[in-house]
C-alpha atoms as a printed R data frame, in Angstrom:
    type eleno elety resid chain resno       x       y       z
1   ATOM     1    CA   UNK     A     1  86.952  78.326 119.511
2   ATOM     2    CA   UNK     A     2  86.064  77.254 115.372
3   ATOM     3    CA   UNK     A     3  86.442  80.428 113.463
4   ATOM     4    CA   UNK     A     4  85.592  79.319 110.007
5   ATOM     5    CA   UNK     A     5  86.712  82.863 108.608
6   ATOM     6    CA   UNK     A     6  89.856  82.041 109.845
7   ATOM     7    CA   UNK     A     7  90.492  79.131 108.618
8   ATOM     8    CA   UNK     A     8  88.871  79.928 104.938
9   ATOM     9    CA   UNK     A     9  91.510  82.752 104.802
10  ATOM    10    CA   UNK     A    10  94.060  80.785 105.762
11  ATOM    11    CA   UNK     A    11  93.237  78.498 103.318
12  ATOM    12    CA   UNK     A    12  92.750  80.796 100.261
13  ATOM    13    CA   UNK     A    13  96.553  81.784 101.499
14  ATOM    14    CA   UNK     A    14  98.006  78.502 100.884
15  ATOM    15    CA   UNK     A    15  96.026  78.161  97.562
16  ATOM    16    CA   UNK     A    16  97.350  81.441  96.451
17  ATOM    17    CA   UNK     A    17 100.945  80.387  97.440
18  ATOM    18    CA   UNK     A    18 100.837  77.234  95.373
19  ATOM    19    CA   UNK     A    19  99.636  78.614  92.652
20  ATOM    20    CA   UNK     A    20 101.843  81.638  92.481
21  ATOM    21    CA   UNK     A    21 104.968  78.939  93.007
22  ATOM    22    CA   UNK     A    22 103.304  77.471  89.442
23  ATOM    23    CA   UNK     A    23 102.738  80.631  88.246
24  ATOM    24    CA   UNK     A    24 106.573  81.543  88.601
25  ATOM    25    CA   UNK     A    25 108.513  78.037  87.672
26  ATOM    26    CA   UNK     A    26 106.434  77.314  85.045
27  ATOM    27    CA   UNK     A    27 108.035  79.677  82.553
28  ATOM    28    CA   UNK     A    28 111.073  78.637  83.732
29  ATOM    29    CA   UNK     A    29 110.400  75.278  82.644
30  ATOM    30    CA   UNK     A    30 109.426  76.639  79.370
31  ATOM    31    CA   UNK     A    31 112.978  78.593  79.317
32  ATOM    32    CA   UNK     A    32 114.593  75.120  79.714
33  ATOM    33    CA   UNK     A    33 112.188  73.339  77.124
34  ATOM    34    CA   UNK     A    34 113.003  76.217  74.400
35  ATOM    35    CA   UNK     A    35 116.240  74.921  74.066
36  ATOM    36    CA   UNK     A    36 116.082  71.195  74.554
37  ATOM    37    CA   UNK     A    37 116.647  69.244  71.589
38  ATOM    38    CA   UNK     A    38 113.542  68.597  69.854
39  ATOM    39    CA   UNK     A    39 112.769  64.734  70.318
40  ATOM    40    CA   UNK     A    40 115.507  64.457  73.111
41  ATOM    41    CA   UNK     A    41 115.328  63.090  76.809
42  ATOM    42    CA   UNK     A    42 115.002  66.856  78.280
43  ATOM    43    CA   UNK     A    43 112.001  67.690  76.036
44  ATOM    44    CA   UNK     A    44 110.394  64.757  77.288
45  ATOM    45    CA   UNK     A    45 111.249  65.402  80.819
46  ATOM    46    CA   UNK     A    46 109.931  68.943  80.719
47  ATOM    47    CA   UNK     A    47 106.939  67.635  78.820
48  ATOM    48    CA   UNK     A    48 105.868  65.969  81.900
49  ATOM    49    CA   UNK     A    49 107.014  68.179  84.789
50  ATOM    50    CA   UNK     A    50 104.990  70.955  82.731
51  ATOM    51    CA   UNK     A    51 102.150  68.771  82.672
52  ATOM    52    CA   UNK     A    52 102.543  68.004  86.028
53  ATOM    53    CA   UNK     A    53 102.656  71.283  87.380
54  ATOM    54    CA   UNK     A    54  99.705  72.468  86.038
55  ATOM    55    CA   UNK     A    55  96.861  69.720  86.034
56  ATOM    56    CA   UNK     A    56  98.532  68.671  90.037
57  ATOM    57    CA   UNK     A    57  99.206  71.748  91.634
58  ATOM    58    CA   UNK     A    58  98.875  74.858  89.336
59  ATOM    59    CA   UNK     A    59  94.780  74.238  88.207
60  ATOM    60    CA   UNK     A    60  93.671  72.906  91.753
61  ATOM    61    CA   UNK     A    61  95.429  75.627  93.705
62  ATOM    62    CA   UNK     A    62  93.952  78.798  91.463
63  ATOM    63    CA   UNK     A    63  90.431  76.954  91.715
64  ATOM    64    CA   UNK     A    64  90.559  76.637  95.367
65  ATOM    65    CA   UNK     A    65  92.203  80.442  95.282
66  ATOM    66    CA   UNK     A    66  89.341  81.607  93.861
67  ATOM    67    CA   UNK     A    67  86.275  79.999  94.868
68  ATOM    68    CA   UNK     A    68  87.412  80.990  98.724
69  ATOM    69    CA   UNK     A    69  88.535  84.564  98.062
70  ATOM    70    CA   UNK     A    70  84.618  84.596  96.545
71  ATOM    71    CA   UNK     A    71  83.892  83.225  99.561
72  ATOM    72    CA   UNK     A    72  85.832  86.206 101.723
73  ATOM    73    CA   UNK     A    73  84.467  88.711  99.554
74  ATOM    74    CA   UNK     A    74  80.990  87.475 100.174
75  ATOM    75    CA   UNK     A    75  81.486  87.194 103.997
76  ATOM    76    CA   UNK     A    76  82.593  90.802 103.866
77  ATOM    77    CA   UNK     A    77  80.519  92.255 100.836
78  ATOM    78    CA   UNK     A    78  78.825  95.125 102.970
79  ATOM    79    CA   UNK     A    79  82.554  96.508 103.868
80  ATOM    80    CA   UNK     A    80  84.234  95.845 100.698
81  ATOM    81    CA   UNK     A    81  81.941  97.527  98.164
82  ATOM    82    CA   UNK     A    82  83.782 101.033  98.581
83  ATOM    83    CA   UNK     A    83  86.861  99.429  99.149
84  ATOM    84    CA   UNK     A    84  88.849 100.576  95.937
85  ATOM    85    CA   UNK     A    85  91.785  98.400  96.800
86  ATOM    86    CA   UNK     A    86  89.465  95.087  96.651
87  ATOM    87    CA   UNK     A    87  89.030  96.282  92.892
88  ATOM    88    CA   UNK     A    88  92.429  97.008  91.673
89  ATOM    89    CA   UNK     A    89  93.407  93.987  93.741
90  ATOM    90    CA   UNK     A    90  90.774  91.983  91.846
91  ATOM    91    CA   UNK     A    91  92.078  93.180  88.332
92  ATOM    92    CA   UNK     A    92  95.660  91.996  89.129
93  ATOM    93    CA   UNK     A    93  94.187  88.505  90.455
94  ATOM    94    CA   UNK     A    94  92.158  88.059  87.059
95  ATOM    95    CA   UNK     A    95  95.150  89.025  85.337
96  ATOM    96    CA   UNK     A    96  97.049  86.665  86.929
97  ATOM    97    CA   UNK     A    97  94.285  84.120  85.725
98  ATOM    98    CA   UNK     A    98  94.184  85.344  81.758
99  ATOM    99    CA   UNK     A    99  98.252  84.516  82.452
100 ATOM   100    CA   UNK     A   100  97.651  81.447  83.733
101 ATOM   101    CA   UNK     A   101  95.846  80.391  80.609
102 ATOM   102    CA   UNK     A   102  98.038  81.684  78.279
103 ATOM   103    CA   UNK     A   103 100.832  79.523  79.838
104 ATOM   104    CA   UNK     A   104  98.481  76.839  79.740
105 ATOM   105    CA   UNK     A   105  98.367  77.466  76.231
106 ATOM   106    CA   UNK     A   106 102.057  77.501  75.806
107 ATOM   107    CA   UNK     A   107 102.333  74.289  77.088
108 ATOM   108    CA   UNK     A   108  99.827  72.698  74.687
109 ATOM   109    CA   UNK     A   109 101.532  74.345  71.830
110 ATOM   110    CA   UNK     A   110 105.025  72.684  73.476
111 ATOM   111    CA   UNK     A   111 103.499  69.322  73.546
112 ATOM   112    CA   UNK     A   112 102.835  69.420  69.807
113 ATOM   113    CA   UNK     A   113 106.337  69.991  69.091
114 ATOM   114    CA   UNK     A   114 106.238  73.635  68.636
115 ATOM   115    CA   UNK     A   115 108.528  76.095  69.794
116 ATOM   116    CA   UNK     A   116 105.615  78.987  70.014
117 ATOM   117    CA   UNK     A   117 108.172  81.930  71.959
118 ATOM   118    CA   UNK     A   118 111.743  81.944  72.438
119 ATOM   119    CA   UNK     A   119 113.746  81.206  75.389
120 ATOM   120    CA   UNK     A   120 114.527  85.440  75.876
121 ATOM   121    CA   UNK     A   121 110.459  85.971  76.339
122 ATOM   122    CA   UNK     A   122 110.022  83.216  78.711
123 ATOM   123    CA   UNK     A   123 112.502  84.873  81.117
124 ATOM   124    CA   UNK     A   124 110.956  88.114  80.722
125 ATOM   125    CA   UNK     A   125 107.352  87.038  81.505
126 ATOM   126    CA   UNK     A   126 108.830  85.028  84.255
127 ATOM   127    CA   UNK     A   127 108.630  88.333  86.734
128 ATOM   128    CA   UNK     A   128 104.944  88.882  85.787
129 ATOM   129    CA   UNK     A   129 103.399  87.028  88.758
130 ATOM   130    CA   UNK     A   130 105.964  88.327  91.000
131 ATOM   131    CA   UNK     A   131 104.920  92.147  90.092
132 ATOM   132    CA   UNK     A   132 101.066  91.273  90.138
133 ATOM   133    CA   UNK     A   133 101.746  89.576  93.783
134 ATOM   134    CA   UNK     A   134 103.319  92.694  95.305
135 ATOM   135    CA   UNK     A   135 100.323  94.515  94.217
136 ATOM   136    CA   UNK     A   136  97.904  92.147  95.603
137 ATOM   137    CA   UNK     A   137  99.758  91.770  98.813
138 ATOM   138    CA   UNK     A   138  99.873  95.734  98.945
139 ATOM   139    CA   UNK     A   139  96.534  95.821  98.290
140 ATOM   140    CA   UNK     A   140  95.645  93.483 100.741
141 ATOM   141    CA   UNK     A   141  97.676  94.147 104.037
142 ATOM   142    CA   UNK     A   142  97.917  97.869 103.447
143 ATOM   143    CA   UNK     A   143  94.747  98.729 101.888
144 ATOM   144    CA   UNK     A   144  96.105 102.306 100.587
145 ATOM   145    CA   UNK     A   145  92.648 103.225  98.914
């Protein structure tokens, strides 16, 4: 038997695993394109993986994360609205979006030749998305609210 609940779940769980895989090597990239030589054959290279990354895998999968976790939420809307893990789930999955901009904003500040944080901050932000995922998953699977 189709279940399409099934499937859109399973779906929205490969979405979120690509992008969170973006979400973590990006700044790694970033670490490795702080201290490239300006002009050199590495700062082009990591020009275009960072490119890459984002406009092939990272901005399609968090689209696709998003419009079918709507999707769940809809399917289950008369369930979920006194479900306070949905919400603090929900705030860690938009946060995860405002940092997915503002690495999308590194990397245009990168491509004009800037240097806009140091190497040091781009490892530290690099366990952001791993934090906000073991919150989500918590949220999700245990549902301690």
């Amino acid at each position: 038997m189709f279940d399409l609940y099934s499937w859109v779940k399973a779906l929205h769980l490969i979405a979120v695993i690509f992008w969170m895989a973006g979400l973590l090597m990006l700044p790694r990239f970033f670490v490795y394109h702080s201290s490239a030589k300006q002009g050199g054959e590495l700062e082009q290279q990591m020009l275009d993986a960072e490119r890459r990354l984002l406009k092939i895998i990272m901005n399609p999968a968090m689209l696709t994360a998003f419009l079918l976790g709507l999707i769940l939420i809809g399917y289950n809307i008369g369930t979920l609205q006194s479900s306070i893990w949905l919400y603090v789930k929900l705030i860690f999955a938009f946060g995860l979006i405002g940092y997915h901009i503002f690495l999308s904003k590194m990397r245009k500040l990168f491509e004009t030749g800037q240097r806009p944080k140091s190497e040091k901050f781009f490892r530290m932000i690099n366990e952001i998305p791993a934090l906000a995922a073991i919150v989500i998953v918590v949220m999700a699977i245990v549902k301690p609210f």
